[in-house]
N, C-alpha and C positions, 0 to 999 in steps of 0.2 A: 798202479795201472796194470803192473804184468800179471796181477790177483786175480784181479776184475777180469781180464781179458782170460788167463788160464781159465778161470767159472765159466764164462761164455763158449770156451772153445767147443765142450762138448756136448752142449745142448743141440734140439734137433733143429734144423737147416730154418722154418720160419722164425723160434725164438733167436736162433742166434743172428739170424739178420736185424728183428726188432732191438734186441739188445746192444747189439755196433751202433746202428743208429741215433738210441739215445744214449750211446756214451761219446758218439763223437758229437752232440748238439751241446752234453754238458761239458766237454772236451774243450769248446770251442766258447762256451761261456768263462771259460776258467783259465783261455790263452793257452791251453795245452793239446791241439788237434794234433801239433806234429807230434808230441811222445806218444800219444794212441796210435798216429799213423805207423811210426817207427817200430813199436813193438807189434803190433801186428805183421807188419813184415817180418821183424825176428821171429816173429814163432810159425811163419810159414801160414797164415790163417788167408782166404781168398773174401772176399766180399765182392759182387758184382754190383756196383752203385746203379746200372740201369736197371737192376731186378728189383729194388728197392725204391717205392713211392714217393718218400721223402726227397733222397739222394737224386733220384731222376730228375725232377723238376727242375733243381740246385742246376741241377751238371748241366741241362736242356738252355734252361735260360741263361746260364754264365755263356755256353756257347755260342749263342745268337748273340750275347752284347758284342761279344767277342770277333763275329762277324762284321758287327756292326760297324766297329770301332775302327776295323782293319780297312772297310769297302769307303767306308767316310776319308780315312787317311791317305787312299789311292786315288779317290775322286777328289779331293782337295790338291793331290802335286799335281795332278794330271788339268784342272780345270781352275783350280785357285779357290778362294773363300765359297761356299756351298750358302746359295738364296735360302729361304728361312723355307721355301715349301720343300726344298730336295732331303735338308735335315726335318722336317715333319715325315715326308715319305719314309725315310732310311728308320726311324724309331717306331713308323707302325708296319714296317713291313715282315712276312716270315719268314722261314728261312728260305723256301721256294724260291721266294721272288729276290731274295739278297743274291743267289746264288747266281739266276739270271743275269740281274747286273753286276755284277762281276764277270758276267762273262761277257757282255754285252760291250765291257768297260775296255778290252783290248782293242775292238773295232772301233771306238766310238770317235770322233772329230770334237762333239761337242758335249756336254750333260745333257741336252734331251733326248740323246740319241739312245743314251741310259737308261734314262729314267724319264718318259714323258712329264714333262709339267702337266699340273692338272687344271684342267679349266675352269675360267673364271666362273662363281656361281653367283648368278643376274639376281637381284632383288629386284621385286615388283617395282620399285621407285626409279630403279637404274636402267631398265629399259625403252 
């Protein structure tokens, strides 16, 4: 690994971001992200994961589950087991609107005060 990473060190600034990239995806195929992680750190190398299109996406949407998961577990102590539309809402919403309710989540008395219920949608039969 410290091979491969010393060759990449000096390449210019686009190869060597391309080339971390797919050393940490086969890294990561081979159970070894952390010794690439680790020795990049020992040799002082920087990689911005936002500047990189791969890494970005990863990093983007690990964060949002991560909102997710967190705004779920506060609306649940706070309100008890979550109706199957507030868990539909919380998985399709972005992070915009997570962050709203979270905030929304300190004032609120009850879950629609959070997160409106969405209203019911009428079939031509049911009216």
């Amino acid at each position: 690994m410290r091979r491969i990473l010393k060759k990449i060190a000096p390449l210019p600034e686009k190869q060597r971001k391309d080339r971390f990239t797919q050393l940490l995806i086969l890294s990561g195929l081979r159970e070894a992200e952390n010794v690439v992680i680790r020795e990049v750190k020992n040799m002082s190398l920087e990689m911005n994961i936002m500047e990189n299109s791969f890494l970005k996406g990863i990093y983007i949407d690990g964060e949002k589950r991560g909102a997710i998961r967190m705004l779920r577990r506060q609306l649940e102590l706070r309100f008890g087991k979550l109706p199957k539309w507030a868990l539909e809402r919380l998985e399709k919403a972005d992070s915009a609107m997570l962050e709203r309710w979270g905030e929304k989540l300190l004032k609120a008395e009850k879950l629609e005060e959070v997160m409106p219920k969405p209203r019911s949608k009428r079939t031509p039969s049911s009216q």
